[in-house]
C-alpha positions, 0 to 999 in steps of 0.5 A: 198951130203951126208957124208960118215965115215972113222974109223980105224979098227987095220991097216984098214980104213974102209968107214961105208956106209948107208943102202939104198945102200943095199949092201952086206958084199960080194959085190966089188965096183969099185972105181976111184979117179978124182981131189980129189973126190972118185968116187964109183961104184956099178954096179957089186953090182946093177947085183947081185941084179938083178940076185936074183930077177931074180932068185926068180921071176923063182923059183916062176913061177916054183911052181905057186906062180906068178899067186898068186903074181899078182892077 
């Protein structure tokens, strides 16, 4: 298990999260709180991400770019 940093900014605390969850300053996680343990949940995060890539891989099939991609 890793640890995660609490600072205070003016009357906010804010959670520093690492950068392998690539997360971005938009996205809203879910949280729960069970017997002392924070539970955060990233799915509508990890959707977002899907949905870009998706986005993406259409946009290249549309100018060709996948046949260059796949070779």
């Amino acid at each position: 298990m890793r640890d995660l940093k609490v600072k205070q900014l003016g009357e906010l605390k804010v959670l520093i999260l690492p950068d392998d969850l690539a997360l971005l300053p938009v996205d809203q996680l879910s949280y729960e709180i069970r017997e002392n343990k924070l539970i955060l949940d990233s799915q509508s995060a990890a959707i977002r991400h899907d949905r870009e890539l998706i986005e993406k891989r259409f946009t290249d099939f549309a100018h060709d770019d996948w046949w260059i991609k796949m070779r």
